[in-house]
N, C-alpha and C positions, 0 to 999 in steps of 0.2 A: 566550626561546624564541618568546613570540607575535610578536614581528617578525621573528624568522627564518623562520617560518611565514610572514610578510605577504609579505617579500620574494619570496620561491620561488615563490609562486603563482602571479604567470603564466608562471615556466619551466615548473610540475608542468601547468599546464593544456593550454601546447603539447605537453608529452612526453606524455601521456595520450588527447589529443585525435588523435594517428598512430600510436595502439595500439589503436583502436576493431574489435571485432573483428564489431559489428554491423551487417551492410548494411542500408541501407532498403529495404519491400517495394517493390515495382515498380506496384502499384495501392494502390487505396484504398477495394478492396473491405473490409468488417469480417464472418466467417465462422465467426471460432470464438473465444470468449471466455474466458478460465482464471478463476474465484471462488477467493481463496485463503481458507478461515477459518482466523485466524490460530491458534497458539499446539496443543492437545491433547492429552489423556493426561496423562502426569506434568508436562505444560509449564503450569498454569493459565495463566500469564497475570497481569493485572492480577486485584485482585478489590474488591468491594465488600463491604458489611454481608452481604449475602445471595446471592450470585452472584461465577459467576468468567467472567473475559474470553475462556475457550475456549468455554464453553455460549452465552454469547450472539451473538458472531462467528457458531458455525456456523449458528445460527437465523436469523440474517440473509443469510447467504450462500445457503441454501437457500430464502430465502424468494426472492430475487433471483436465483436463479437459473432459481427456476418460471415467475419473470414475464417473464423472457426467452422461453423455451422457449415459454410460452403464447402470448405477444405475438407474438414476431419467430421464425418458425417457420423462417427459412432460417439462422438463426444456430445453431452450435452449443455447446454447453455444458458445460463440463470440468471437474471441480473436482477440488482438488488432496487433501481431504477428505472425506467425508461423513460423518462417523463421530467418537468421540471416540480419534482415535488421533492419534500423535505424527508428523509429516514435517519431517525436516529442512529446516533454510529452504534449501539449496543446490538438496534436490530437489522444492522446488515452482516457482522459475525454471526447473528442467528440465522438471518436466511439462508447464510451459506451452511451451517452445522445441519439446519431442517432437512435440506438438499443431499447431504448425506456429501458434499463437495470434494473434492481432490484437489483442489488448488483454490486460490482466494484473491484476486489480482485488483486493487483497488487505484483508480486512476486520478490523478491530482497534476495543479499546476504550482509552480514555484513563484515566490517574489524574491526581490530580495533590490540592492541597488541595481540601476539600469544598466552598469556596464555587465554584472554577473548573468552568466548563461550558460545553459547545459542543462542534462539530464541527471536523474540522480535517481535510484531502486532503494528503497528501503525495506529491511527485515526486522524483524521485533528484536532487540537486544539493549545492550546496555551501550550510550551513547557517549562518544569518545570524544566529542568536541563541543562548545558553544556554540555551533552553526548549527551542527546536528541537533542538540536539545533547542537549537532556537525554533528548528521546522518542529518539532514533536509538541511546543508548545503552542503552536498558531493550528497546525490539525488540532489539536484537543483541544484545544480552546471552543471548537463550536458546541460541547457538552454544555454549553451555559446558555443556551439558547435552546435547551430542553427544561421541562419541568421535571424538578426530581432527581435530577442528575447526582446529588451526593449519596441517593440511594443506591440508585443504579449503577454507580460507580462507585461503590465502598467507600466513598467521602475522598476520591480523590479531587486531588486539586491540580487544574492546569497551571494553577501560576507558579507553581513549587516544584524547584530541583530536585530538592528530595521525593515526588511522588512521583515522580518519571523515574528515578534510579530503581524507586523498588517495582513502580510497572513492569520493567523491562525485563526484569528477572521473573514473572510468572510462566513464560511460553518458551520451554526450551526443548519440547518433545519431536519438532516439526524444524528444528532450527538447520539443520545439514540440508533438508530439501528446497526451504526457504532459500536460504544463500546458493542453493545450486542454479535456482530458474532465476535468479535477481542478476548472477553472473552473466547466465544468457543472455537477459536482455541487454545489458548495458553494454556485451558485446556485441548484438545484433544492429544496436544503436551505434556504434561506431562504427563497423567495418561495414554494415548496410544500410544505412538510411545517412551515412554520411555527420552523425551528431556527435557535440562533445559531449562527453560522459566526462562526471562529477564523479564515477563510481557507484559502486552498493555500499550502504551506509546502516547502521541501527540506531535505534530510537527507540524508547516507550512510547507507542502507539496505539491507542484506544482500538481504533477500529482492527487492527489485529489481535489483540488481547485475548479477546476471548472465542476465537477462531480453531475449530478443532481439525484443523488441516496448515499445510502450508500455505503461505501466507506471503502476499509482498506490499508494498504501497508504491508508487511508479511517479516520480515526478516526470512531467513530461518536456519542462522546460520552463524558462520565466516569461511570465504575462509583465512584469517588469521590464522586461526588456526588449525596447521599439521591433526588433529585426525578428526577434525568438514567437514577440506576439501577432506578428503578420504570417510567420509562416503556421503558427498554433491554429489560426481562424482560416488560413488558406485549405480548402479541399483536401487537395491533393496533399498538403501535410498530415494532414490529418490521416489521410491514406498511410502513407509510408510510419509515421509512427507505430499508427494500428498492425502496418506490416512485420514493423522490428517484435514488436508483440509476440505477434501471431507465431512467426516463425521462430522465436525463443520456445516458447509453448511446444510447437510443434515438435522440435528437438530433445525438448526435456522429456517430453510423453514417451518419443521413442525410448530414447534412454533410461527412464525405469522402469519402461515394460519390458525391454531385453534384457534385465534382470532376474523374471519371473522364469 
């Protein structure tokens, strides 16, 4: 099966690639920004000894979303949460399309074993490792904890390697701006907030699927692991992450408005 997979790839890539139903915007102005926190309500999420990955996402998301607001005061600010309530992942790429969005920044926390730590940006693509497709299938996995979900998601299935390969290949219109702001942060996360960075990574990822802008998903570190999930629940982490954010954003806005 995995070389039948290998073969078809780059037929699935061209047949996907002339089904792109996302146009690029015509400027490069950045004016309204969608904060997704991930997961809420009956969805925890990952969790750790003492926390769970919906409580700490939204505290980041709103911390990140003040410092926008405060800072960059022509930008506006959307978020697809504020609260601990449940949004299917289909209708938080809509909230952001409704919005008319420029960027899509969705915030999550990682598990994995307790010695693993660090940060990790993911962009919609096709997934180059077994770590990689193992995160893409634990976010999508919470589609089964919607009704309908085979509708609403063309009958894909989270538990199949093969429906994450050909996910990943729908959104490739937004893909250069995607990897540009995902670079930022994960630079802003090392050389400024002091964290290890896993890198920018791709995956088939629901919640950016159908996102008609650029687009990231933002691990923010492991709830797995003792040290990563005291400083995830501490304030002032939560501060400085929001910061490394804020200020990737901040940079990338300049940057493809002085394009214009």
């Amino acid at each position: 099966m995995r070389n039948i997979v290998l073969f078809l790839l780059p037929a699935l890539i061209f047949v996907f690639s002339g089904f792109s139903t996302n146009a690029p915007r015509r400027d490069n102005r950045v004016r309204t920004v969608v904060i997704d926190a991930g997961h809420g309500a009956h969805d925890n999420g990952c969790s750790g000894r003492f926390s769970k990955e919906k409580d700490v996402a939204l505290k980041v998301a709103l911390e990140l979303g003040d410092q926008i607001e405060e800072n960059l005061p022509d930008v506006k600010v959307v978020y697809t949460r504020k609260s601990n309530v449940f949004v299917e992942l289909i209708d938080r790429a809509g909230i952001a399309n409704k919005n008319n969005a420029d960027l899509f920044i969705s915030i999550h926390c990682n598990s994995g074993p307790a010695v693993a730590y660090g940060t990790e940006t993911f962009t919609m693509g096709l997934h180059t490792s077994e770590a990689n497709l193992k995160v893409a299938k634990r976010e999508n996995s919470v589609i089964l904890k919607e009704e309908g979900y085979q509708e609403n998601y063309d009958g894909f299935d989270p538990n199949s390697p093969q429906s994450h390969i050909l996910l990943s290949l729908r959104q490739s219109a937004y893909m250069d701006n995607s990897l540009r702001f995902a670079q930022k942060v994960e630079h802003q996360f090392v050389n400024k907030v002091s964290r290890k960075s896993r890198g920018v990574k791709q995956a088939g990822l629901i919640v950016l699927w159908k996102s008609a802008m650029p687009s990231v998903l933002i691990e923010t570190g492991f709830l797995t692991n003792p040290a990563e999930e005291k400083y995830l629940n501490d304030k002032l982490g939560q501060s400085y992450i929001a910061s490394g954010i804020y200020r990737a954003f901040k940079e990338y806005k300049q940057e493809l408005e002085a394009m214009n």
